[in-house]
C-alpha positions as CSV (number, residue, x, y, z in Angstrom):
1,X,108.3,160.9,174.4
2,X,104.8,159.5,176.2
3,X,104.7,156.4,174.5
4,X,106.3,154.5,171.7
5,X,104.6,152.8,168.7
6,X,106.2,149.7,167.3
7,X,104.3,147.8,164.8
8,X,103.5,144.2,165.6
9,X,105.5,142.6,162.8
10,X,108.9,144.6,164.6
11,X,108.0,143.6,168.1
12,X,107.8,139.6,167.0
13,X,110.9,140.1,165.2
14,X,112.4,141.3,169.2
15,X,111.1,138.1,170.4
16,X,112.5,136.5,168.0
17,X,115.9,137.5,168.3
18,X,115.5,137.2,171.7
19,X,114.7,133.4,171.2
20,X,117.7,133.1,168.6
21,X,120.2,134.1,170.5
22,X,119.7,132.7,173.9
23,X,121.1,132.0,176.4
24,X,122.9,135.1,175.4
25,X,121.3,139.0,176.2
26,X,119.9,139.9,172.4
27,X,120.1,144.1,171.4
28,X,119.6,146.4,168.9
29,X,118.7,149.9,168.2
30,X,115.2,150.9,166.4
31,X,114.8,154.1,164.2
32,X,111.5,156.1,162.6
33,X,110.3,159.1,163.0
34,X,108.4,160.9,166.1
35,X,107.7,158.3,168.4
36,X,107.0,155.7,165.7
37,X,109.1,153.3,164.8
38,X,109.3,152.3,161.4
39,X,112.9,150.0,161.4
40,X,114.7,147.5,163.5
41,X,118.0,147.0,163.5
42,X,119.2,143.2,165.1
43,X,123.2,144.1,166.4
44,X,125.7,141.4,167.9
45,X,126.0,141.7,171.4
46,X,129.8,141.8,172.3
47,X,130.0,140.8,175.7
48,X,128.2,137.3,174.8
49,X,126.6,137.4,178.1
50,X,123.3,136.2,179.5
51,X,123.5,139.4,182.0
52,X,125.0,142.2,180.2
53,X,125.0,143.5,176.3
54,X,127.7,145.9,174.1
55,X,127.2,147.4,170.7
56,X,129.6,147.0,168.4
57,X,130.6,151.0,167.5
58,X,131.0,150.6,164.2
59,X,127.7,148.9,164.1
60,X,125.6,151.9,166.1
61,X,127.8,154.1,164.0
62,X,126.5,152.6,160.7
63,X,123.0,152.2,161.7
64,X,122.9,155.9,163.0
65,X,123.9,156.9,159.4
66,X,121.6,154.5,157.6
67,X,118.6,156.2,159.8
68,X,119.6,159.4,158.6
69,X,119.9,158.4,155.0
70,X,116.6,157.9,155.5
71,X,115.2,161.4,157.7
72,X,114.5,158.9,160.8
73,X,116.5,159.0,163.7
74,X,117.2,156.3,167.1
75,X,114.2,156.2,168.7
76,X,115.4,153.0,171.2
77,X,117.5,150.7,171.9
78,X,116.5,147.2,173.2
79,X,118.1,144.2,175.0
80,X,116.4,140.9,176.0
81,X,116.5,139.2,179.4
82,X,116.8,135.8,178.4
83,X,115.4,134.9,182.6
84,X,114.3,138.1,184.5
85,X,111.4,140.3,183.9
86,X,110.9,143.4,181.4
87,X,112.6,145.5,183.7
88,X,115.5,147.9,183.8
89,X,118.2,146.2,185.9
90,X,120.7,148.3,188.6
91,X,122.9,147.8,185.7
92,X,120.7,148.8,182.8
93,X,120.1,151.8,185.1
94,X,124.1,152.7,186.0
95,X,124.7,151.9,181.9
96,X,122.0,154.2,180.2
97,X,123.8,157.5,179.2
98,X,121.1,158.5,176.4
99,X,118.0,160.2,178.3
100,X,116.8,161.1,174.8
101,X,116.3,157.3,173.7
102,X,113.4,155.1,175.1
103,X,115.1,151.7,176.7
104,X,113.3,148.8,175.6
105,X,113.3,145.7,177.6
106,X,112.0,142.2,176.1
107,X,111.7,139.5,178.5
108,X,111.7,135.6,178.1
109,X,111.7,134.8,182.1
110,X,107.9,133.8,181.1
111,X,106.1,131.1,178.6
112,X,105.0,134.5,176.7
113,X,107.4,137.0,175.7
114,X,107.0,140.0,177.9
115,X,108.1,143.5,176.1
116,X,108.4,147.5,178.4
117,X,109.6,150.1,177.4
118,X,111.2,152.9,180.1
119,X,112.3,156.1,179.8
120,X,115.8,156.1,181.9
121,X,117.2,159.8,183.5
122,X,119.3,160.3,186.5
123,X,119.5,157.2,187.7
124,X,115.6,156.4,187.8
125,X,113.3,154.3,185.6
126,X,109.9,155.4,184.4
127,X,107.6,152.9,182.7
128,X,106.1,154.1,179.3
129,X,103.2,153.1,177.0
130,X,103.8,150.5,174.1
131,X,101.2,151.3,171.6
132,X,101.6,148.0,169.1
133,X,100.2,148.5,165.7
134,X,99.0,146.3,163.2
135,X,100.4,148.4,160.1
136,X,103.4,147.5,158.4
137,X,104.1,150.6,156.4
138,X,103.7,154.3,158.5
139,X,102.0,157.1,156.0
């Protein structure tokens, strides 16, 4: 994947979270179809920790099948830093194990909400584009 679309409406619903659920690390997974993405999916973070984030299984499980249900597939999964910028950590680094998903980062270290998105192989982290769209709905 180049770059990763995520409508505008889906990236304020990041920030969001991200807001909600400070001073905790928010995450979740998003799903669509080519490098679009077309749903977000809001998970609990199980460490409840303003450093590191877990998925529940039985949550990525569910959400994996719902996105299939549906012919879209996990495109991403994101995490907030609720104080550092939109960057992958040593730990985000050690912790990715998917080089087929885009890791996205939403940062709140700034009065503006700061989103990146990286793709994450071998130990190294490569910035790609965001392309934010106004549509709701993809054709």
């Amino acid at each position: 994947m180049r770059h990763i679309q995520i409508p505008q409406y889906i990236a304020e619903a990041l920030f969001q979270q991200a807001r909600e659920e400070l001073p905790h690390e928010a995450c979740g997974l998003l799903t669509g179809r080519d490098e679009r993405v077309e749903k977000h999916y809001p998970m609990v973070n199980v460490d409840h920790s303003a450093e590191h984030f877990s998925f529940d299984p039985q949550e990525q499980f569910d959400v994996l099948k719902a996105a299939r249900a549906t012919g879209q597939k996990i495109l991403a999964n994101y995490h907030s830093h609720p104080s550092s910028p939109a960057r992958p950590s040593k730990e985000d680094i050690r912790l990715a194990y998917d080089p087929s998903v885009v890791y996205i980062i939403v940062s709140l270290a700034a009065e503006t909400p700061d989103i990146k998105a990286f793709h994450i192989r071998n130990g190294e982290a490569v910035s790609i584009p965001i392309i934010l769209s106004e549509d709701i709905y993809w054709s």
